[in-house]
Backbone bond lengths (Angstrom), bond angles and torsions (degrees), N, CA, C in turn:
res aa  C-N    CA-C-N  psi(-1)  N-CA   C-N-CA  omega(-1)  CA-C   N-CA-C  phi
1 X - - - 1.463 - - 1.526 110.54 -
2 X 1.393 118.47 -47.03 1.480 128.51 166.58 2.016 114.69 -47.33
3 X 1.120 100.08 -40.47 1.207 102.07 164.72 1.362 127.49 -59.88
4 X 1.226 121.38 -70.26 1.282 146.03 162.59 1.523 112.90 -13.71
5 X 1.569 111.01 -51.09 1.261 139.19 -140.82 1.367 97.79 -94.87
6 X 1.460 120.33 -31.89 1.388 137.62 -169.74 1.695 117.98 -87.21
7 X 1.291 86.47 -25.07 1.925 111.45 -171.45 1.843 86.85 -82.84
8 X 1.129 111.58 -34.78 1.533 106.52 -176.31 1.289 126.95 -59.58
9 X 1.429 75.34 -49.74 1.924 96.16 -172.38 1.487 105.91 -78.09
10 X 1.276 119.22 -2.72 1.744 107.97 -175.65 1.668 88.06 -94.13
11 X 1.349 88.42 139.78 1.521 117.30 167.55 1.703 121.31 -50.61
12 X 1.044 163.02 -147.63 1.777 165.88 67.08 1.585 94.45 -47.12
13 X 1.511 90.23 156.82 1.635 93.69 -171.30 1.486 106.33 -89.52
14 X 1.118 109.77 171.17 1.813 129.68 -167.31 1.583 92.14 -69.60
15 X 1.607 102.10 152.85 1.440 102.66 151.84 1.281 125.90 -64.11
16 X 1.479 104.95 137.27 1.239 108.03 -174.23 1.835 117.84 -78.66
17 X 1.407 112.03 -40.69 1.063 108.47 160.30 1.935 116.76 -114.56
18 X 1.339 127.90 122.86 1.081 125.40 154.64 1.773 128.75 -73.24
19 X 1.401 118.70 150.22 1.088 115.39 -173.94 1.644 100.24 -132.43
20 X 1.352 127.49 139.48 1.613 114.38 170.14 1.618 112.01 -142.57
21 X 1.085 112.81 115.47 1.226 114.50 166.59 1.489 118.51 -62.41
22 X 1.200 129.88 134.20 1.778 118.73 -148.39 1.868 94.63 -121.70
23 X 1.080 108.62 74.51 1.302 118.45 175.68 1.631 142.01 -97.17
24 X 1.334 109.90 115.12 1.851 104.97 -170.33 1.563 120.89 127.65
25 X 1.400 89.46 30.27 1.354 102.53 -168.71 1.844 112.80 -103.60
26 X 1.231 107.34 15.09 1.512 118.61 169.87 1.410 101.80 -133.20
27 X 1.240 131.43 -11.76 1.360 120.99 166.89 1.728 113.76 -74.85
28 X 1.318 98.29 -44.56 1.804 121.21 161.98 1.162 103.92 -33.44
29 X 1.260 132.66 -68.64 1.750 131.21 -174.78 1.086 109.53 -74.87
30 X 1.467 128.50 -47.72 1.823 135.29 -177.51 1.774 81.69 -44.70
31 X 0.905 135.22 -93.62 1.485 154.90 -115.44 1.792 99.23 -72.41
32 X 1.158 103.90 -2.20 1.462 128.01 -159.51 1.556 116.18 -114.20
33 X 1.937 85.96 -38.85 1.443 95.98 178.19 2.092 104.53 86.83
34 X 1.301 103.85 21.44 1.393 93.70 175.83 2.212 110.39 -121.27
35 X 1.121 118.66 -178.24 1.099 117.87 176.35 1.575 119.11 -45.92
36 X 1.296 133.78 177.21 1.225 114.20 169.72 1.792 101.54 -109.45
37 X 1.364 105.00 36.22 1.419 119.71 171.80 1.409 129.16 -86.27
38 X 1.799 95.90 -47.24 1.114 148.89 -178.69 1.942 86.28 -45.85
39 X 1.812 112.56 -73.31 1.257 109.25 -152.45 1.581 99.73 -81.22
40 X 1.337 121.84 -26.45 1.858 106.15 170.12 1.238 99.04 -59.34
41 X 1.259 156.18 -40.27 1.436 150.04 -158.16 1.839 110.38 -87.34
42 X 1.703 98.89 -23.63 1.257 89.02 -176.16 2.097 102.17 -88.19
43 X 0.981 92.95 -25.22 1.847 105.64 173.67 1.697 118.89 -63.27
44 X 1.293 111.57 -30.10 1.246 105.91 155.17 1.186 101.79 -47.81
45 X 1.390 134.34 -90.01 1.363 118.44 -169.68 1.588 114.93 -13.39
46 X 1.478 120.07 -71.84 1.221 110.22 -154.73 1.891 117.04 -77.27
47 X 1.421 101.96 28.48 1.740 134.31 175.46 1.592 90.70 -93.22
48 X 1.597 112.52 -66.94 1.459 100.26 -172.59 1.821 108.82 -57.69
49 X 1.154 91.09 -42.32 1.906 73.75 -171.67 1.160 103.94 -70.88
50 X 1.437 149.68 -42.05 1.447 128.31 173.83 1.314 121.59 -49.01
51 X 1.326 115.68 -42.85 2.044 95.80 162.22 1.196 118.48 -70.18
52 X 1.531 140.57 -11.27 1.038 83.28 157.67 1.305 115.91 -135.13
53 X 1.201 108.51 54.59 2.082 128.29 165.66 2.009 80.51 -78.40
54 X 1.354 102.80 -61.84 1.679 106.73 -173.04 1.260 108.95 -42.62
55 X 1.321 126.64 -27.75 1.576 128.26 -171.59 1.470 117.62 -82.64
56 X 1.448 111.52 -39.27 1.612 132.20 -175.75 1.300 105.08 -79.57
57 X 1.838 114.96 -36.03 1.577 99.44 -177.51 1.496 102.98 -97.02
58 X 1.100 110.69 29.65 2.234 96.21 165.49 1.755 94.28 96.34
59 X 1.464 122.27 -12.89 2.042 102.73 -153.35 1.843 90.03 -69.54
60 X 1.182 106.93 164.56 1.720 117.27 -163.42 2.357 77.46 -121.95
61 X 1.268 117.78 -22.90 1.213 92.82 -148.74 1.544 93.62 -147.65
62 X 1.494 117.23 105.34 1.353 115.20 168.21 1.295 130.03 -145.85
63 X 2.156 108.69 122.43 0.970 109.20 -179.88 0.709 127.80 -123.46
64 X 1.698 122.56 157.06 1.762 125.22 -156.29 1.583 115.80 -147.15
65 X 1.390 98.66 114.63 1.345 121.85 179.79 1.242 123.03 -57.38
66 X 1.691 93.67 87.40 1.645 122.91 -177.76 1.704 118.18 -55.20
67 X 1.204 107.11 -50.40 1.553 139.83 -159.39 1.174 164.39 -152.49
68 X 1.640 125.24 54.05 1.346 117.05 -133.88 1.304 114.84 -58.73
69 X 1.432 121.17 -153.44 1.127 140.68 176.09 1.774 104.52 -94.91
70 X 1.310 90.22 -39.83 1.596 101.45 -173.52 1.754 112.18 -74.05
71 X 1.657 126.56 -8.90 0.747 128.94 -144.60 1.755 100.88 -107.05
72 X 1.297 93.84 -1.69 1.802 100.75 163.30 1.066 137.40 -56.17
73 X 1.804 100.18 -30.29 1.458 129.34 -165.56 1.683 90.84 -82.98
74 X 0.996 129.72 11.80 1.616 115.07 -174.56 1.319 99.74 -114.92
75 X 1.995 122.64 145.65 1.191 115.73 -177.30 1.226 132.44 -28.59
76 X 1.483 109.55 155.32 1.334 121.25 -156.55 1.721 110.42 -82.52
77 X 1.552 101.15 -15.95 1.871 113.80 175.68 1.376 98.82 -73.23
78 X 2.152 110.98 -50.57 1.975 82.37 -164.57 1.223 102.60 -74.93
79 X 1.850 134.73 -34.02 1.500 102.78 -165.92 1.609 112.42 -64.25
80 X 1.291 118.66 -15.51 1.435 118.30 166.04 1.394 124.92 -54.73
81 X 1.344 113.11 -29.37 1.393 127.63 175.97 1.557 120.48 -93.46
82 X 1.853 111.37 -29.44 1.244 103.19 167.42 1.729 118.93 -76.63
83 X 1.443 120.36 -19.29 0.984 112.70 156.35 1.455 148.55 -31.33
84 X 1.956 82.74 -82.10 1.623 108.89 153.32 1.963 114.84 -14.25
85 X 1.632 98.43 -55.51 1.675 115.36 -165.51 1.553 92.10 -54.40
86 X 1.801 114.63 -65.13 1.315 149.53 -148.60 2.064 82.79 -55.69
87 X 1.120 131.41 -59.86 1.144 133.91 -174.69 1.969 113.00 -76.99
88 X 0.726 130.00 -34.02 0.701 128.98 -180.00 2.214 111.24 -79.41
89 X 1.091 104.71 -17.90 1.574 108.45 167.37 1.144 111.82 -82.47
90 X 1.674 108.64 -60.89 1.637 103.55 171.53 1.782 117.06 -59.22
91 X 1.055 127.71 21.58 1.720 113.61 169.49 1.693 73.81 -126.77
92 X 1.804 145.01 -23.66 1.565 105.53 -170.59 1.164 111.76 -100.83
93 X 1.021 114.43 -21.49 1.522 121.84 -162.03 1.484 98.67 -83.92
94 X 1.083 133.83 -85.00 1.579 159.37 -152.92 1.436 89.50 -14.53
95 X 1.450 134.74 -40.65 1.500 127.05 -177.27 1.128 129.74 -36.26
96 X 1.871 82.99 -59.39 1.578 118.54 -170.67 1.952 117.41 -62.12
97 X 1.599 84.82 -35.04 1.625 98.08 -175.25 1.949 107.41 -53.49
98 X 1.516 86.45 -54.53 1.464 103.50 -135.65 1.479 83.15 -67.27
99 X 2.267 114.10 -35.73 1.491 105.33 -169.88 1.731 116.58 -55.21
100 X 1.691 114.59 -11.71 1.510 113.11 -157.20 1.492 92.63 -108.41
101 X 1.397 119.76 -1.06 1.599 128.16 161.60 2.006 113.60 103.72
102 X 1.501 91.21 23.32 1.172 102.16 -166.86 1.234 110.87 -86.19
103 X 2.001 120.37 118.92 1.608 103.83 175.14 1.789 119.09 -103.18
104 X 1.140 109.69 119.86 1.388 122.56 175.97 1.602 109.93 -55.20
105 X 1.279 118.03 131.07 1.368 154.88 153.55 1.311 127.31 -95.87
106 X 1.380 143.18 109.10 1.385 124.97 138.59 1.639 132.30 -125.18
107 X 1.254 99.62 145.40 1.438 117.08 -174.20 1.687 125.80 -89.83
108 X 1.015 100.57 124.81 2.152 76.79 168.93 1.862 79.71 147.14
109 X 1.610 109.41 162.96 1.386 128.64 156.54 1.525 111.82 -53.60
110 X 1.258 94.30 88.93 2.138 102.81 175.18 1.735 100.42 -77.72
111 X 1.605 138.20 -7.44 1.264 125.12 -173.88 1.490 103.81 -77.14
112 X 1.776 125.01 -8.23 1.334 124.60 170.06 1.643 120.76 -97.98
113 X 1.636 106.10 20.49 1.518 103.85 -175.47 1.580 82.21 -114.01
114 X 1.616 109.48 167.66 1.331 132.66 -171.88 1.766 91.04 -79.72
115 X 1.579 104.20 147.63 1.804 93.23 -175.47 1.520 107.73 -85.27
116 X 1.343 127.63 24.99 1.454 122.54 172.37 1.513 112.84 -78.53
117 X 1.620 100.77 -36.71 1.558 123.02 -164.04 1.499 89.26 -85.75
118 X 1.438 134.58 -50.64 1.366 130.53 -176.62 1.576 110.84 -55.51
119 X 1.215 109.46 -41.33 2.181 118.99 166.32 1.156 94.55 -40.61
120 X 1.365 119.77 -53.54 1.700 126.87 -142.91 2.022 102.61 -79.19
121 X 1.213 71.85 -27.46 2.046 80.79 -166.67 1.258 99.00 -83.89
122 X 1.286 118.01 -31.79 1.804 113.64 177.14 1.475 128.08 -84.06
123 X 1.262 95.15 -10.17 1.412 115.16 -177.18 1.598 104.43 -87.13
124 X 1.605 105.74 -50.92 1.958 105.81 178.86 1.493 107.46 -64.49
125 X 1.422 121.76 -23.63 1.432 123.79 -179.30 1.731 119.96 -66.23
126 X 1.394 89.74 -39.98 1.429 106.18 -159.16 1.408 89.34 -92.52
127 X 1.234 148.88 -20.94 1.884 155.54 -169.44 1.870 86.73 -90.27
128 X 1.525 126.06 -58.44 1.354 102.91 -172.15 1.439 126.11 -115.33
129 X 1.468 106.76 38.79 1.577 121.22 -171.39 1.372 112.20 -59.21
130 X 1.952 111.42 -16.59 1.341 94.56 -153.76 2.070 89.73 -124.98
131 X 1.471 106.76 47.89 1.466 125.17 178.05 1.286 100.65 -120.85
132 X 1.979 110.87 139.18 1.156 105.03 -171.52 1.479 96.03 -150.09
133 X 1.609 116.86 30.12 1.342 96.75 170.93 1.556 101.71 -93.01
134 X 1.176 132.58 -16.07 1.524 126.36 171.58 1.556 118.38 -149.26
135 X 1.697 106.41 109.75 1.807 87.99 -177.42 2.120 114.16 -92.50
136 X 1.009 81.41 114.01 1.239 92.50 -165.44 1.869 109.36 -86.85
137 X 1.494 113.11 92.39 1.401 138.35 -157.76 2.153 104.84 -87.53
138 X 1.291 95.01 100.59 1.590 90.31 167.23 1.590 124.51 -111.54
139 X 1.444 91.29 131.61 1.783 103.68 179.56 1.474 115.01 -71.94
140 X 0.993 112.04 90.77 1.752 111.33 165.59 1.551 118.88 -95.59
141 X 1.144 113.35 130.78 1.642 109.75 165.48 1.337 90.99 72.08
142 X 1.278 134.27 21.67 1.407 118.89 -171.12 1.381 118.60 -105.46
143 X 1.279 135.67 158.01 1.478 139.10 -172.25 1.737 104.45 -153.66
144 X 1.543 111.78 136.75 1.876 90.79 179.70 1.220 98.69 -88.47
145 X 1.012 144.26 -43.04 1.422 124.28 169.05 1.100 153.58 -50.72
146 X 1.561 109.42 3.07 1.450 141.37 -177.14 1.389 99.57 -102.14
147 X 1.808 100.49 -31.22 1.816 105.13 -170.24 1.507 105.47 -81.30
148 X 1.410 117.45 -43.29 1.619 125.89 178.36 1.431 101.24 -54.12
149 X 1.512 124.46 -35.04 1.712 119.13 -164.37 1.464 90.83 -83.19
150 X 1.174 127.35 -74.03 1.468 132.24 173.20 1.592 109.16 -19.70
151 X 1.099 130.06 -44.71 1.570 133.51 -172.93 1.591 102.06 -72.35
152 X 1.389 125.90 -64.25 1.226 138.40 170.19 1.216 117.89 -13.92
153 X 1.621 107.33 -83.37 1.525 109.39 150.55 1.238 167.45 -96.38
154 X 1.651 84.91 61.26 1.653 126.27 -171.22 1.510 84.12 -110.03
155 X 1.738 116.98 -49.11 2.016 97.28 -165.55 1.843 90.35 -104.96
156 X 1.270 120.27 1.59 1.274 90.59 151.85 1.110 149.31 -103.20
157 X 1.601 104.87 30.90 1.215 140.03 -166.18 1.725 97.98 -110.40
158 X 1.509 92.79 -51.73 1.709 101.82 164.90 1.610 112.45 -27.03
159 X 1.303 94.49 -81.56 1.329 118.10 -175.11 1.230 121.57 -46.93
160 X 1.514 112.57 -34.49 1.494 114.28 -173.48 2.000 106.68 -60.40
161 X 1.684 82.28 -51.06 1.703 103.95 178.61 1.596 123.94 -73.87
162 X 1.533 111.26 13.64 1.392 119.07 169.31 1.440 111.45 70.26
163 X 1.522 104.13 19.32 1.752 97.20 178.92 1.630 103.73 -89.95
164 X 1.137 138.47 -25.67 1.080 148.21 178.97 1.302 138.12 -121.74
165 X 0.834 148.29 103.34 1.635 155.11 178.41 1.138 115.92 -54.57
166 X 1.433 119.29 136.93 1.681 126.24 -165.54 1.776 96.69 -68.90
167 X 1.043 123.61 -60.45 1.521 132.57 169.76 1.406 125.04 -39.74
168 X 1.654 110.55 7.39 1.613 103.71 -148.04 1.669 57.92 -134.11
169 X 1.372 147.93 2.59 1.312 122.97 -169.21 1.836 108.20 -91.91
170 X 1.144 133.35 122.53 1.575 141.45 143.57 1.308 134.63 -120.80
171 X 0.816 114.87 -155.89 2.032 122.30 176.15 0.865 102.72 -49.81
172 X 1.420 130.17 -61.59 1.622 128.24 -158.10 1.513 108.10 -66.02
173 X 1.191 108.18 -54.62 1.667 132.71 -175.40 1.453 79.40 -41.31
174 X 1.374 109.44 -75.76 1.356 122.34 -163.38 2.067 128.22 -43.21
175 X 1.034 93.41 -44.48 1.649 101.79 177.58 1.648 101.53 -96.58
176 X 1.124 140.79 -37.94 1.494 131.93 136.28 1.519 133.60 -5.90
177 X 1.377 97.18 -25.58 1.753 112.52 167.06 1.286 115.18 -114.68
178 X 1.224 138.68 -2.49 1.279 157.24 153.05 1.958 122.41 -37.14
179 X 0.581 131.72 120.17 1.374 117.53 169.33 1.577 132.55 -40.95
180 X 1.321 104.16 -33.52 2.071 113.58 148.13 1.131 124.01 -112.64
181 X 1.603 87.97 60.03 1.357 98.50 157.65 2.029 128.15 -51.08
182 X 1.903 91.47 -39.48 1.311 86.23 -177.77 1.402 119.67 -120.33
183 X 1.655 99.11 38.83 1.562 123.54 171.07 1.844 113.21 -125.41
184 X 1.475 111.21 127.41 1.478 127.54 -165.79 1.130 96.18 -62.81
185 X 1.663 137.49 162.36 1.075 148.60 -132.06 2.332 76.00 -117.01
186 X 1.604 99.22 137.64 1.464 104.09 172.78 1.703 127.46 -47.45
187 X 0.964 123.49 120.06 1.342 111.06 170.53 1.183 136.71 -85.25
188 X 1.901 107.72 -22.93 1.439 117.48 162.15 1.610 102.47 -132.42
189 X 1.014 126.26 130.25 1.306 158.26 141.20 1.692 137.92 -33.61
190 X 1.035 128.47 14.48 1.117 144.08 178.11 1.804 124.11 -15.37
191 X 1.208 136.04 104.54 1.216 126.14 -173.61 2.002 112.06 -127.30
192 X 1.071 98.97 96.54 1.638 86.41 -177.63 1.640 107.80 -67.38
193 X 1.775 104.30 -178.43 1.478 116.35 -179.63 1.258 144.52 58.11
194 X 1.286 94.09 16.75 2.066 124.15 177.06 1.511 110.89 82.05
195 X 1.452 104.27 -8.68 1.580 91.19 -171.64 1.419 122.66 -64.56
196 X 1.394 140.47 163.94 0.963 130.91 -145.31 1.675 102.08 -154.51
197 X 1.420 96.64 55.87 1.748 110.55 -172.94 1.282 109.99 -159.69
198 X 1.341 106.89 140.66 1.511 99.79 171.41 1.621 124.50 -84.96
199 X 1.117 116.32 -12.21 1.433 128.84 177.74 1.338 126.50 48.32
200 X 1.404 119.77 67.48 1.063 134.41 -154.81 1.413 130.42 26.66
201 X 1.260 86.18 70.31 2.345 87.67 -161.53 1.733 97.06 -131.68
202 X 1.077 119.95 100.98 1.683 133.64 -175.27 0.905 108.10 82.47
203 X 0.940 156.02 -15.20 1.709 151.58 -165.60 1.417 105.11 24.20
204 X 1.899 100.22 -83.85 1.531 108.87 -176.66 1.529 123.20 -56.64
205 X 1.373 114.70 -28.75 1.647 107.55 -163.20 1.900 102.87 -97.90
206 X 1.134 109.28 -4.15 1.826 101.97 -172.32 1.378 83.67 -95.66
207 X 1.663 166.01 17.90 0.937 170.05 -123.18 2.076 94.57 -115.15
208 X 1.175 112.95 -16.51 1.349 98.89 148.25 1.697 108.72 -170.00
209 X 1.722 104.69 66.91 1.286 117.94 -164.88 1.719 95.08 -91.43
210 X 1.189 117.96 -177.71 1.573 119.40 167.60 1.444 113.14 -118.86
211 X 1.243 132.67 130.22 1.322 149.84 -135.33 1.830 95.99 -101.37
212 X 1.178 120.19 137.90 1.670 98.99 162.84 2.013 87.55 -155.40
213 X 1.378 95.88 131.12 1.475 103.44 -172.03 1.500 108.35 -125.64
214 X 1.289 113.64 117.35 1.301 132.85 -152.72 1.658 107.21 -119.91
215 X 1.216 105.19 122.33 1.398 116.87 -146.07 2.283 89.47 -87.77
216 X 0.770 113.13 -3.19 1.559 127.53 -171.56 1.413 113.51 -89.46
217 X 1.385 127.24 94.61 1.514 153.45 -170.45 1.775 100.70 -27.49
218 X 1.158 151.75 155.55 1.530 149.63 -174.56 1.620 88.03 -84.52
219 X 1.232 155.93 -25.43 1.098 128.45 -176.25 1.488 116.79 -90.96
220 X 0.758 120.28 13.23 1.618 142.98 -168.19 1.014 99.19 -125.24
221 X 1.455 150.16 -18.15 1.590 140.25 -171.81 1.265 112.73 -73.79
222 X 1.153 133.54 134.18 1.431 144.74 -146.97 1.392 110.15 -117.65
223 X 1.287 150.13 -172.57 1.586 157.87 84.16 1.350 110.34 0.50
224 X 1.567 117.07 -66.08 1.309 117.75 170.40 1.584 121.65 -9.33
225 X 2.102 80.19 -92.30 1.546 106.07 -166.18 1.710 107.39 -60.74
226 X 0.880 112.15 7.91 1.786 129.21 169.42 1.163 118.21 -46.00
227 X 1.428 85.39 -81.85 1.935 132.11 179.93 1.519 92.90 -70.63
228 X 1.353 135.06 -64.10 1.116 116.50 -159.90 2.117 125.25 -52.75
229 X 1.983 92.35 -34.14 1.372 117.97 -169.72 1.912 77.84 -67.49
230 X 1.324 132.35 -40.92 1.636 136.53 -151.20 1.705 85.58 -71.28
231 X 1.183 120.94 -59.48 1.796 123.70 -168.34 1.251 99.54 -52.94
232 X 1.345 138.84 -48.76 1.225 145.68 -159.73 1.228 114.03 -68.94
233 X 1.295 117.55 -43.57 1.169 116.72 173.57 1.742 118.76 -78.49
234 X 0.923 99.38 -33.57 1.822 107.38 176.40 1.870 103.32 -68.76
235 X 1.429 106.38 -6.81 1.614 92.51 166.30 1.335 120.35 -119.58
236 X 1.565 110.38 39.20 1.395 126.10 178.10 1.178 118.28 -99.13
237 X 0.799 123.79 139.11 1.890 120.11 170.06 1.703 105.08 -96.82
238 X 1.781 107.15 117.36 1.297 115.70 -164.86 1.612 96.43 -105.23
239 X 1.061 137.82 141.00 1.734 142.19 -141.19 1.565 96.59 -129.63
240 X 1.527 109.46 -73.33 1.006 133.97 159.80 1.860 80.27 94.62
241 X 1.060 106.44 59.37 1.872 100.26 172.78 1.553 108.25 89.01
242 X 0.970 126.61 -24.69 1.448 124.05 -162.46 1.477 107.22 -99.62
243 X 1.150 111.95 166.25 1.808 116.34 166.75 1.829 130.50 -77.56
């Protein structure tokens, strides 16, 4: 019965990697009546508390959709201002990360960031490459469908140049050219502000992630709603195709 009793009470384990699309951060200020500067600046904040809600609940791997590809197309003041933000974290933060053992990642087309911010991104990479209690992965400039095309003709470039064999191509081959390459495919999915899309954010690797859509603006996202999105998923039954 002691046995039994013990098998109950143990939890399923945490996701190993979290992913969050960080959404609602101009409705946050609109709704407020302030710039839509105001709420990217107030969402940093809710960046620090997601590393480390990710840290307290066990996640080894969390990434958060900084920036699309598509997000160029938006006036020329906020990406001026989300920049501004984008530089100004990487010179404050990077201390703090690396002191709590955190190693920075980012993903996405860096030939469309200014090369001050690209210094800045190679520099936080290369300062906490060798931290492994949380790799904490940011999408800049990023799009998955830009990343799937980009991969493509990476092995058909292979191929052209005889490094690879058309027959020798699968999954591995395949996400191996990917930009996480050496990050595990998400297990929970995180989306603040009710939306109910992924918006071109992994394409290939959420291919059987678990979805949790959280009706609560990104500047408002808590520790809480962390752990709570973390329980939720640990009471899912994950199949992965099977019965």
């Amino acid at each position: 019965m002691e046995t039994a009793s013990l098998k109950n009470d143990v939890l399923p384990p945490a996701p190993v990697h979290v992913a969050i699309i960080m959404d609602g951060n101009g409705r946050w200020a609109k709704a407020r009546g302030l710039p839509r500067s105001a709420g990217h600046k107030r969402g940093a904040e809710s960046v620090r508390r997601s590393v480390k809600a990710a840290i307290s609940n066990g996640v080894k791997y969390l990434t958060l959709f900084g920036f699309s590809s598509e997000n160029w197309k938006r006036p020329a003041e906020e990406v001026r201002d989300l920049m501004g933000l984008l530089r100004f974290y990487l010179k404050s933060e990077i201390k703090a990360l690396h002191r709590e053992g955190v190693c920075l990642s980012v993903i996405g087309d860096r030939t469309r960031l200014d090369e001050d911010i690209v210094a800045l991104i190679e520099k936080s990479e290369h300062q906490t490459k060798s931290n492994s209690r949380l790799v904490l992965t940011i999408a800049l400039s990023y799009g998955g469908r830009s990343e799937i095309l980009n991969g493509v003709r990476k092995i058909a470039e292979a191929v052209k140049n005889g490094d690879l064999e058309i027959d020798d191509i699968n999954e591995h081959i395949f996400a191996s050219h990917l930009y996480t390459t050496n990050i595990p495919d998400p297990d929970l999915l995180i989306r603040t502000s009710g939306e109910q899309r992924i918006s071109n954010f992994l394409l290939w690797q959420c291919a059987y992630t678990e979805f949790s859509f959280i009706d609560t603006l990104w500047p408002d996202f808590s520790e809480d709603h962390f752990g709570d999105a973390v329980k939720d998923f640990q009471a899912r039954d994950r199949r992965y195709g099977t019965t």
